[in-house]
KEKE-3310 file (N, C-alpha, C; in steps of 0.2 Angstrom, whole numbers, plus 5000, padded with zeros to 4 digits):
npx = (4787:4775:4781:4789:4780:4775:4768:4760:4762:4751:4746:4747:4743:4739:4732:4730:4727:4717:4715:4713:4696:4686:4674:4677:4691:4698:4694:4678:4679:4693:4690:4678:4687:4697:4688:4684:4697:4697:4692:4698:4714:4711:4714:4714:4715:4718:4731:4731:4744:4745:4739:4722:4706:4694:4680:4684:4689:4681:4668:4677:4678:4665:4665:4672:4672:4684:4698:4703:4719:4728:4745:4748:4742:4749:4763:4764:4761:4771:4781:4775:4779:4793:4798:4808:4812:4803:4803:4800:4789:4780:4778:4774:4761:4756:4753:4746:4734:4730:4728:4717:4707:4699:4690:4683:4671:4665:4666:4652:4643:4633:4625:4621:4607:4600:4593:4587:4580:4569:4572:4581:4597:4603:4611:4622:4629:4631:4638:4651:4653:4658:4669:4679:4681:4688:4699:4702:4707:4717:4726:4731:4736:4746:4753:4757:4765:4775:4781:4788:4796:4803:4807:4816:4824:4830:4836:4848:4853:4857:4868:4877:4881:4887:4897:4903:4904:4904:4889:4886:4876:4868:4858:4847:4837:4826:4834:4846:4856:4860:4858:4870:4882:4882:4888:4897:4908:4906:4906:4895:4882:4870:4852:4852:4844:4841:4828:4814:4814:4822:4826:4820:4824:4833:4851:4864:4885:4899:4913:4929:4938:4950:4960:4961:4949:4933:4917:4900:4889:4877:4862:4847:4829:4824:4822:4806:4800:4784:4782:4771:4759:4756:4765:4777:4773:4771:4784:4792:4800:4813:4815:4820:4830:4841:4841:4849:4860:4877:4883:4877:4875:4873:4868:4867:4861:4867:4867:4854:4838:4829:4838:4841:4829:4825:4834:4830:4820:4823:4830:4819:4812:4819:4820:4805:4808:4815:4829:4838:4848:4858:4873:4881:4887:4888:4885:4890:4885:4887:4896:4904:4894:4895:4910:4922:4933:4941:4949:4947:4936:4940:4943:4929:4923:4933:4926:4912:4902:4891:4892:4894:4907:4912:4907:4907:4914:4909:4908:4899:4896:4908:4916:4926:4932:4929:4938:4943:4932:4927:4940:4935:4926:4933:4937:4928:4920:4932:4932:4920)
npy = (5210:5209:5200:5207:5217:5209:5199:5181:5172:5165:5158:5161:5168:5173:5182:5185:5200:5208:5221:5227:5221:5232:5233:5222:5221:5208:5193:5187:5172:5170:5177:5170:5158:5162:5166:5153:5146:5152:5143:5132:5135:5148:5162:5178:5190:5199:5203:5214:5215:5228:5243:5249:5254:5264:5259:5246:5241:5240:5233:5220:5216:5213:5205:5193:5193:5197:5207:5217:5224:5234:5238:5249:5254:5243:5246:5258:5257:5245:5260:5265:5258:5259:5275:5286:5300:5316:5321:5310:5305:5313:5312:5300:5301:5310:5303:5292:5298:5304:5294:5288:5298:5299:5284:5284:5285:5270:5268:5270:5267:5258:5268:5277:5272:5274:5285:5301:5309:5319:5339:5334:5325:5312:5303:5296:5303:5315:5310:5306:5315:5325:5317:5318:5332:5332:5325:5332:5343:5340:5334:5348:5352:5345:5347:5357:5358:5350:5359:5367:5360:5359:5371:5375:5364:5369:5381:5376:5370:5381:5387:5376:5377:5388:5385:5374:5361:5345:5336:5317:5308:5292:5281:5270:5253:5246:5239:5236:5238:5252:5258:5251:5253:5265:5267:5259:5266:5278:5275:5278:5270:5270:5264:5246:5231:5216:5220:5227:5244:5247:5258:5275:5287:5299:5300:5311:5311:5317:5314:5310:5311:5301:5310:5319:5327:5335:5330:5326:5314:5305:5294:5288:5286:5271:5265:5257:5248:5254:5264:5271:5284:5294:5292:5295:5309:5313:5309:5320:5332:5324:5318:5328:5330:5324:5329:5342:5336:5333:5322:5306:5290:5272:5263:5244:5229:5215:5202:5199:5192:5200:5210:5216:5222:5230:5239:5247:5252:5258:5270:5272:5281:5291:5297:5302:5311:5320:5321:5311:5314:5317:5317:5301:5287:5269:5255:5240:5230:5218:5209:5198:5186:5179:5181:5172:5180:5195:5198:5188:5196:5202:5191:5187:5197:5198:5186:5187:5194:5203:5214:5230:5240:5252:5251:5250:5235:5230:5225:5229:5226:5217:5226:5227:5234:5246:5256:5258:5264:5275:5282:5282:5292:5305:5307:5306:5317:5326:5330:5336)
npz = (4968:4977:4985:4992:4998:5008:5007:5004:4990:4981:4970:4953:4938:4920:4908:4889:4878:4865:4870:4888:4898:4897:4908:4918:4916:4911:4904:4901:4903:4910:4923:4928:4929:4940:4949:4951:4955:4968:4979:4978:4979:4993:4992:4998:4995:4978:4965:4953:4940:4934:4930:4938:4932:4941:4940:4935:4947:4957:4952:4949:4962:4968:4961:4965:4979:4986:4991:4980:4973:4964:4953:4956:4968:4976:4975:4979:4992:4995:4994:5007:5015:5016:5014:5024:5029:5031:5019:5009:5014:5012:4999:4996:5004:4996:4984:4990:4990:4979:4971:4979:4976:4965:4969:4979:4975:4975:4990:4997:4992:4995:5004:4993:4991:5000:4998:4993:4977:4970:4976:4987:4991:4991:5007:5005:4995:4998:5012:5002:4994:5005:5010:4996:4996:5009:5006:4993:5001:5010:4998:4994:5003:5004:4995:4994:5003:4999:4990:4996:5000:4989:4987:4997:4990:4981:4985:4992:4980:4975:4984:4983:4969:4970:4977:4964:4966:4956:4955:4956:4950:4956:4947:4942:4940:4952:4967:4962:4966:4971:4984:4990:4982:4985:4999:4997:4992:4998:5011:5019:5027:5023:5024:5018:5009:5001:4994:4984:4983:4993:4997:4996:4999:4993:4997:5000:4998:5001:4991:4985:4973:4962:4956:4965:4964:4972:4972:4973:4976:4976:4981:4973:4970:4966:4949:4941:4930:4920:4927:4940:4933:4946:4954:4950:4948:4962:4965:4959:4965:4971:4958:4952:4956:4948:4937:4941:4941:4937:4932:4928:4936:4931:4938:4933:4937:4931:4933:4935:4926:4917:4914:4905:4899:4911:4912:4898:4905:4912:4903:4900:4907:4908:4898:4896:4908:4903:4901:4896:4889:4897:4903:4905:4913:4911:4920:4927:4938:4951:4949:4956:4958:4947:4944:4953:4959:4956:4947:4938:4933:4923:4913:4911:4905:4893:4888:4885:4871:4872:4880:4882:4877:4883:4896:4914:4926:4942:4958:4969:4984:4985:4984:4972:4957:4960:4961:4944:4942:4949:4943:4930:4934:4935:4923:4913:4920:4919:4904:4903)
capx = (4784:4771:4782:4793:4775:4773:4760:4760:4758:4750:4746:4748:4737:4741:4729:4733:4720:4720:4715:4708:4690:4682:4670:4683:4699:4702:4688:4675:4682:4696:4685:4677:4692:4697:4680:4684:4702:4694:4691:4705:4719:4710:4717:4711:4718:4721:4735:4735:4751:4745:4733:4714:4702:4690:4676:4684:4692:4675:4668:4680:4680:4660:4663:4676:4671:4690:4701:4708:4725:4732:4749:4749:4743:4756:4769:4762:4759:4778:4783:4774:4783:4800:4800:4810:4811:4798:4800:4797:4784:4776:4778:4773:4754:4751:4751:4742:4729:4729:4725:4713:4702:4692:4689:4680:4662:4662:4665:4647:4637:4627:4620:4616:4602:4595:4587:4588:4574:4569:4573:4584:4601:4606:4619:4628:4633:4631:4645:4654:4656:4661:4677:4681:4682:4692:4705:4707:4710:4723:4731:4732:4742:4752:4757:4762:4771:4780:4782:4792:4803:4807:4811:4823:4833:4834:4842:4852:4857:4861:4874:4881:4881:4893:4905:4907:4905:4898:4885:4886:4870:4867:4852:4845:4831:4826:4837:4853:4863:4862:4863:4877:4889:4885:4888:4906:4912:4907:4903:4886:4877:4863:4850:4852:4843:4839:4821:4815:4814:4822:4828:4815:4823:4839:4856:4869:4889:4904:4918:4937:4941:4957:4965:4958:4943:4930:4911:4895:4887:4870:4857:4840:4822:4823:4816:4803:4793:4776:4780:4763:4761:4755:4771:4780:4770:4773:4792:4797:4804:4814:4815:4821:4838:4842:4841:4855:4866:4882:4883:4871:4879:4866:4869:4863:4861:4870:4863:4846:4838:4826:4842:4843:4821:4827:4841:4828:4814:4827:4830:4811:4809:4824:4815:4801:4812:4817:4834:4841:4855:4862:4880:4881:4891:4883:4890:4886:4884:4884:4899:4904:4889:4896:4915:4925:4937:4940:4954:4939:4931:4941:4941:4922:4924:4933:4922:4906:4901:4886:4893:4899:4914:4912:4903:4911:4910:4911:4904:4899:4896:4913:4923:4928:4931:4928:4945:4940:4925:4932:4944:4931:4921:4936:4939:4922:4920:4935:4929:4912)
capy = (5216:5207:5197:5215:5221:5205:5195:5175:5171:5156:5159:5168:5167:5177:5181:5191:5202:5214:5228:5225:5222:5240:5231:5219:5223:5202:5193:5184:5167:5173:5181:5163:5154:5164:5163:5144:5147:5156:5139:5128:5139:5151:5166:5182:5199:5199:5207:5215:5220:5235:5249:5246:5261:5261:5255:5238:5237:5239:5225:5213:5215:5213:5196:5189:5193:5199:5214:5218:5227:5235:5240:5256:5252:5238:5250:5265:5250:5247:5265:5268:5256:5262:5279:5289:5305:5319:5322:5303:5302:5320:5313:5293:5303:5315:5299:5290:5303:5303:5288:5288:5300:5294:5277:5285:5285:5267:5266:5274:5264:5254:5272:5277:5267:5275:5292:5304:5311:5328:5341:5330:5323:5306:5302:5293:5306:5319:5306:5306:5322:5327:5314:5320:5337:5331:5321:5335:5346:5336:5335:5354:5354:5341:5349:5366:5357:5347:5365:5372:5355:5361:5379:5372:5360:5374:5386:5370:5372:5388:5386:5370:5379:5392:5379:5374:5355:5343:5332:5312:5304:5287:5279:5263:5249:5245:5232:5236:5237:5258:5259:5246:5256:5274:5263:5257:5274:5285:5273:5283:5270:5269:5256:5243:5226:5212:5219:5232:5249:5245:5266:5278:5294:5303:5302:5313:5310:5320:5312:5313:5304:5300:5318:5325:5334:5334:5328:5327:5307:5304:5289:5289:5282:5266:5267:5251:5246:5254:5269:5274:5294:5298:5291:5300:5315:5314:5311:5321:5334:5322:5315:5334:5331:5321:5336:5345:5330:5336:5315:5300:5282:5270:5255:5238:5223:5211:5194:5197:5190:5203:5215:5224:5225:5234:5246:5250:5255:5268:5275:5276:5287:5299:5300:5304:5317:5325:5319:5305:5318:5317:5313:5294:5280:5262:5252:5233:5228:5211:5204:5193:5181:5178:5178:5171:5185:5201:5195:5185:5201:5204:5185:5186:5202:5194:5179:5188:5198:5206:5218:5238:5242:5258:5248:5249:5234:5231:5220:5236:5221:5217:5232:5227:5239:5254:5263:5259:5267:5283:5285:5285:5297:5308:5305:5310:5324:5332:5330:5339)
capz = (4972:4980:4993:4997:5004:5012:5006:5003:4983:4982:4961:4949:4932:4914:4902:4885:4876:4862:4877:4892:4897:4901:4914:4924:4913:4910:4899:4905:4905:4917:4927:4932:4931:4943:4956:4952:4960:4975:4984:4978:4982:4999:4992:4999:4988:4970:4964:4944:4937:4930:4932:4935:4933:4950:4941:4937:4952:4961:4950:4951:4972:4967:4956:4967:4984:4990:4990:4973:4972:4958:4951:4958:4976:4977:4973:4985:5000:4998:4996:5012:5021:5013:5015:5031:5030:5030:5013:5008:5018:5011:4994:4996:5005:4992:4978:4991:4992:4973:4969:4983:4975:4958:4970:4985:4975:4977:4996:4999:4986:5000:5005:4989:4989:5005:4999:4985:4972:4968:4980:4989:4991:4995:5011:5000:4989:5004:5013:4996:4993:5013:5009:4991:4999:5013:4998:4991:5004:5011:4992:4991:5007:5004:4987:4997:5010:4993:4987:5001:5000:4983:4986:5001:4988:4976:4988:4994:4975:4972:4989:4979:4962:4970:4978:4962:4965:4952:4957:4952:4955:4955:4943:4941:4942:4958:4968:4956:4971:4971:4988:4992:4979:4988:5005:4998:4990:5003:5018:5020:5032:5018:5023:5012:5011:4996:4991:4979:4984:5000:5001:4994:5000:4992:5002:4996:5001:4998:4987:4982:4966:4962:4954:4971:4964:4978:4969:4980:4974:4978:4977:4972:4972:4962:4944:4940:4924:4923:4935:4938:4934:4952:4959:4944:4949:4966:4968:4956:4969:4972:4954:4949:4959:4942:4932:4942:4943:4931:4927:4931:4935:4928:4939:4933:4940:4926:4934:4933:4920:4914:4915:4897:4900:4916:4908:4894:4907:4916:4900:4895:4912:4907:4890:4901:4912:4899:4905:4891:4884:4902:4904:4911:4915:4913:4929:4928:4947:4957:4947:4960:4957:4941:4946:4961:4961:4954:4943:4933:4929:4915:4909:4910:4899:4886:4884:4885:4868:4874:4885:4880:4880:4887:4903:4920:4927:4946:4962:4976:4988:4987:4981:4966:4950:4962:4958:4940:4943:4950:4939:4923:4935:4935:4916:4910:4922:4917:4899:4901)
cpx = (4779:4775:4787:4786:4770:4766:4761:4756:4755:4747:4747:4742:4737:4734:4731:4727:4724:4720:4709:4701:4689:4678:4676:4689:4701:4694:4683:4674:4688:4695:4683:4682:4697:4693:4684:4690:4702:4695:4695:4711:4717:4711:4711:4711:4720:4723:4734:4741:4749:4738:4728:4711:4696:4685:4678:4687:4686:4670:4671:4680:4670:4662:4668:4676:4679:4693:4705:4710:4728:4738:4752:4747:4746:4761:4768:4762:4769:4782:4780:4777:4791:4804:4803:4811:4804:4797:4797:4792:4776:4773:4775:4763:4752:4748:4748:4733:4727:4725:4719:4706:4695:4689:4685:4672:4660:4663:4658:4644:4632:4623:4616:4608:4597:4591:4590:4584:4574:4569:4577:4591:4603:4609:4622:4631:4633:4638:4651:4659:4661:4669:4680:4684:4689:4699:4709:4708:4718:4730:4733:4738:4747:4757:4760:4769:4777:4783:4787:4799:4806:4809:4817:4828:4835:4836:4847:4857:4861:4867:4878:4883:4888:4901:4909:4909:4902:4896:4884:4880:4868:4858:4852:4839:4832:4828:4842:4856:4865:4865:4872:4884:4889:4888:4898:4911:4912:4908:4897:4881:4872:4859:4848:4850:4839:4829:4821:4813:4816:4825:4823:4820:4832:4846:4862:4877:4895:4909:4922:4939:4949:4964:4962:4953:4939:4921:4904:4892:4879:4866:4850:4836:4824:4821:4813:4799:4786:4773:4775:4762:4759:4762:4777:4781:4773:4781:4795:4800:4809:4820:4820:4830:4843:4844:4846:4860:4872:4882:4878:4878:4873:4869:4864:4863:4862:4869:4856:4844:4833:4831:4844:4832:4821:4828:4836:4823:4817:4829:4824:4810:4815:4822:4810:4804:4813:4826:4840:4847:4860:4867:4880:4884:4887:4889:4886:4889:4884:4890:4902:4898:4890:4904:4920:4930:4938:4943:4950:4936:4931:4942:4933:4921:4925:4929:4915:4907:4895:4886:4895:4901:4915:4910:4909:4909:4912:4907:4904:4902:4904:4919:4927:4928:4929:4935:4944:4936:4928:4936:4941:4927:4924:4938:4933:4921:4924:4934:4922:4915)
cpy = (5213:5202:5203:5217:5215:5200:5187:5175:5165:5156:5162:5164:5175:5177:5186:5192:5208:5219:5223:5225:5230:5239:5228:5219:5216:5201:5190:5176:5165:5175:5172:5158:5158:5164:5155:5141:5146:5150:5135:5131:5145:5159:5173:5189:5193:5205:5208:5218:5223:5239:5250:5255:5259:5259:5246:5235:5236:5232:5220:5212:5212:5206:5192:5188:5195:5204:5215:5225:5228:5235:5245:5257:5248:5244:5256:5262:5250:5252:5266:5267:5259:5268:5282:5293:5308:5319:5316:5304:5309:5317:5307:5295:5306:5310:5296:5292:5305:5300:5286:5291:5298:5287:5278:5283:5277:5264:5268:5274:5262:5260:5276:5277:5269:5281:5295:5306:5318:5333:5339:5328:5319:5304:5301:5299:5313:5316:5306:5314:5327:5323:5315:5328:5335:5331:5328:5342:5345:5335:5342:5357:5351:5344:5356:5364:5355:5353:5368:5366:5357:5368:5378:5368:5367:5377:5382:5371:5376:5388:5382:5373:5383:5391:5378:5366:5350:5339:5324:5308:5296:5281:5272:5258:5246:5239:5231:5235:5248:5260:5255:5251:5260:5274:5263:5262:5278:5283:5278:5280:5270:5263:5252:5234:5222:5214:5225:5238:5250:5253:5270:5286:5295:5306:5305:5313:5315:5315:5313:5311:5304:5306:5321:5330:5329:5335:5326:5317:5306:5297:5291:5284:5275:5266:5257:5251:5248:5258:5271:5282:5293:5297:5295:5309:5319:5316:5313:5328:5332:5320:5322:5335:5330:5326:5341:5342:5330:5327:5311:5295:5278:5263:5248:5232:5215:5203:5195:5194:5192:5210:5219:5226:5229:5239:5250:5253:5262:5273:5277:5283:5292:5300:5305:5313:5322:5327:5313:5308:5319:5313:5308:5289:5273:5258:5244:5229:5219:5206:5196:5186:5178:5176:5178:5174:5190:5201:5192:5188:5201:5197:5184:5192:5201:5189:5183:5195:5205:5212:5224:5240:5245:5256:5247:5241:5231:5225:5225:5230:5221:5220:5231:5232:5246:5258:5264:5266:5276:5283:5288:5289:5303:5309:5309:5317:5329:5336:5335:5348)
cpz = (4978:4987:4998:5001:5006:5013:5003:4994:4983:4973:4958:4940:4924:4907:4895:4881:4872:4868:4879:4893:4900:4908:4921:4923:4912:4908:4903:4908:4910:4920:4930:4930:4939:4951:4957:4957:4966:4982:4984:4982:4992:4998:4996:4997:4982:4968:4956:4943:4932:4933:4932:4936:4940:4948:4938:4943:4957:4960:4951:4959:4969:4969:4961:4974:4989:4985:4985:4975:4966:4957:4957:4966:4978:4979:4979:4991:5004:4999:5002:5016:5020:5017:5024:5031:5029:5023:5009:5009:5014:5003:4992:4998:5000:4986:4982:4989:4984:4971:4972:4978:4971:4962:4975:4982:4977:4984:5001:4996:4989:5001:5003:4987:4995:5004:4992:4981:4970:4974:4986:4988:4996:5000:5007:4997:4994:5009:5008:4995:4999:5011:5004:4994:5004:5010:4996:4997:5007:5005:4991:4999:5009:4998:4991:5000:5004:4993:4991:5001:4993:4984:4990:4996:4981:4977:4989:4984:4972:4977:4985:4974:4961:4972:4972:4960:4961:4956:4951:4956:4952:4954:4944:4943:4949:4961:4963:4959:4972:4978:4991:4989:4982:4996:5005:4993:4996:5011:5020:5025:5027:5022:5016:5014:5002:4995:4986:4984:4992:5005:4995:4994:5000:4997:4997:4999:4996:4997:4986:4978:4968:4960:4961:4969:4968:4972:4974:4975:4979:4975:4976:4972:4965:4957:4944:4933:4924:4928:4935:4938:4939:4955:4956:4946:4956:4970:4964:4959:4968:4965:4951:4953:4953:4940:4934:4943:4936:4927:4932:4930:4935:4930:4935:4936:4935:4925:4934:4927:4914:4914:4908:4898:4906:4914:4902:4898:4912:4910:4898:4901:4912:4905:4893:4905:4910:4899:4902:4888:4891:4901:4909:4909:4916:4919:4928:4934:4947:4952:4950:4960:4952:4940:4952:4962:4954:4949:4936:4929:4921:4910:4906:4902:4892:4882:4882:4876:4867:4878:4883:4882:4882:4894:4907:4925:4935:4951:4967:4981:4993:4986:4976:4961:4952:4959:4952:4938:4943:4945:4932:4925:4934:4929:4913:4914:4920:4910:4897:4902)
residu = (UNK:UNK:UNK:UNK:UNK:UNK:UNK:UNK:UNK:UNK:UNK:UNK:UNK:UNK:UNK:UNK:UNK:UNK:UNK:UNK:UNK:UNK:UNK:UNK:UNK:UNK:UNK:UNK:UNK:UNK:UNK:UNK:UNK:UNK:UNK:UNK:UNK:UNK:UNK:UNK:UNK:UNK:UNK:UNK:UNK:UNK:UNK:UNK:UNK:UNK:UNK:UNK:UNK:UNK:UNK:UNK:UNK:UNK:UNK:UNK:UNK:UNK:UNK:UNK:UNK:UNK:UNK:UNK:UNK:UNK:UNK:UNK:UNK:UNK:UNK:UNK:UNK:UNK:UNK:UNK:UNK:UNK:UNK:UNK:UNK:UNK:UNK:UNK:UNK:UNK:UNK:UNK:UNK:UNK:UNK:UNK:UNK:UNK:UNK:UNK:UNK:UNK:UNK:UNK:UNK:UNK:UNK:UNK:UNK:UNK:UNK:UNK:UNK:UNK:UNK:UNK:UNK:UNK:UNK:UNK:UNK:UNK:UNK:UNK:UNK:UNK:UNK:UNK:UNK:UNK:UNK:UNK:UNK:UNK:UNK:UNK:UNK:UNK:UNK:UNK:UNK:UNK:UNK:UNK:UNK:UNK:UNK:UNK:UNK:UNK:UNK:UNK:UNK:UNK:UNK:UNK:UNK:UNK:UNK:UNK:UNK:UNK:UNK:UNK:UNK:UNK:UNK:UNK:UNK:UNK:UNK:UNK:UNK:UNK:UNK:UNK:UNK:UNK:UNK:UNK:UNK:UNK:UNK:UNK:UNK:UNK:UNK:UNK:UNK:UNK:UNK:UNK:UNK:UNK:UNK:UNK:UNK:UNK:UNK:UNK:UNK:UNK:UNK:UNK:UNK:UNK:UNK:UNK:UNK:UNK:UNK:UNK:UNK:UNK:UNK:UNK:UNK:UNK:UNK:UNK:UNK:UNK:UNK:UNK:UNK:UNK:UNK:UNK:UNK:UNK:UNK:UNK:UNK:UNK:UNK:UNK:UNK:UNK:UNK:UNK:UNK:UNK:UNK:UNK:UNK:UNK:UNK:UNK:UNK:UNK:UNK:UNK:UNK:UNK:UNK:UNK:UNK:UNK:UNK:UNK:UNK:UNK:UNK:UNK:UNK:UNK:UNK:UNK:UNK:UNK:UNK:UNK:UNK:UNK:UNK:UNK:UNK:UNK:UNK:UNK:UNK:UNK:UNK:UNK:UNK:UNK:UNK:UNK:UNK:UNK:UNK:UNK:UNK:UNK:UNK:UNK:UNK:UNK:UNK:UNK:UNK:UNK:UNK:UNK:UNK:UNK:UNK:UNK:UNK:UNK:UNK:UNK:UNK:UNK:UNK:UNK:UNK:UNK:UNK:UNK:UNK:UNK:UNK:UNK:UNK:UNK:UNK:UNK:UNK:UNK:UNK:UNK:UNK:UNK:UNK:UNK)
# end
């Protein structure tokens, strides 16, 4: 994640701890091996892979003299750049502006220190308060604005409802290849590019299987490991599209090689959705990287015993196992 939002790694460093430290979240002997880093390597951010609370993120920017980045600001950084519609754009501010809040007391600590006592109130906490006010004024109109994008898809639903057409929406960890397949099913025009979260915001395409029933196929926000609830929180407009989707296809990316740690982190956020009893097709993408024609597939199939047999399995890229595809969308659909 950290080269999708464009940042040069020049180290990386692992500590393991029953739980983190409460003060800096890593112990205090990785804390100065770290300082010690500082001037070997130049580095100027440090990134945690996972969720700091504002008072250690404030401390470690103290102890280390440079700008620490957590999990959840990484992730919100790339979302920013990602997103392209209004609603994206509506839903990527409001988790900004979340996350924003609890972290504001430390941007106005210097002034603290300039007034205060009995009868009195500090700037600092007179500036403090003026921008938490702000925060949350901004979050209470972002959540309206959200709020009108959800009435508009639930009317948009009830229109569909009465059509009559199911809804197949396309699941998966982030850089599966989601949009690629809704690109070479529907030709849709998605942009699509080798990083994570390279489409944020829900494209829906009309579809004709193979028996001529007409299906509407949509992609979605990428799921990741570790989603952090404001992002959770934020896109689940969005994330609530799922919920009216008659079947999910649960792309994976079958070369990777954290690819069943993948597949289990898209089912912890069904679980989470409330959305794991949904009817779904596993789909294992990007065969081509594995065999030099399509013909292969099924020799790879037989050699491999790791695979389930109910798995579709295809190369978007190259259009491979699409007709497959369709026809087992058409199969189970007429099933339900």
């Amino acid at each position: 994640m950290t080269v999708t939002a464009g940042a040069e790694v020049v180290g990386a460093s692992i500590q393991r701890r029953q739980s983190p430290n409460p003060a800096f979240y890593v112990g205090k002997g990785k804390l100065e091996e770290l300082a010690e880093l500082k001037e070997e390597l130049e580095y100027d951010v440090v990134i945690f892979d996972d969720e700091l609370s504002p008072t250690q993120q404030r401390n470690l920017e103290e102890a280390l003299k440079v700008k620490i980045i957590d999990r959840t600001a990484l992730i919100l950084d790339i979302f920013a750049k990602r997103a392209q519609t209004h609603e994206g754009r509506l839903q990527v501010e409001l988790a900004q502006h979340q996350y924003l809040l609890p972290r504001l007391a430390g941007q106005w600590s210097h002034l603290e220190r300039l007034g205060g006592g009995i009868g009195t109130r500090g700037p600092g906490e007179t500036q403090i308060e003026t921008d938490r006010r702000l925060v949350r004024h901004k979050i209470h109109r972002l959540q309206k604005d959200i709020q009108q994008v959800r009435k508009h898809r639930a009317l948009y639903r009830r229109q569909r409802d009465k059509q009559g057409i199911p809804v197949v929406a396309i699941i998966g960890y982030t850089n599966a290849g989601k949009s690629t397949l809704l690109n070479a099913l529907s030709n849709a025009n998605v942009f699509v590019e080798d990083k994570l979260f390279a489409t944020l915001d829900p494209t829906t395409r009309r579809l004709t299987l193979p028996n001529k029933r007409e299906v509407l196929i949509s992609d979605t926000v990428g799921f990741i490991q570790k989603l952090p609830t404001t992002v959770v929180a934020a896109f689940r407009a969005t994330l609530e599209e799922l919920g009216e989707a008659t079947l999910l296809l649960h792309i994976i990316d079958i070369t990777h090689r954290n690819a069943v740690e993948q597949s289990i982190a898209v089912e912890e956020l069904l679980t989470k959705l409330e959305l794991n009893q949904k009817p779904r097709i596993s789909v294992l993408n990007k065969l081509d990287l594995l065999a030099s024609s399509e013909e292969d597939i099924m020799n790879f199939v037989s050699d491999a015993t790791d695979i389930p047999r109910d798995a579709v399995l295809i190369s978007a890229s190259r259009g491979w196992g699409l007709d497959r595809l369709l026809q087992r969308i058409a199969e189970t659909l007429a099933s339900l």
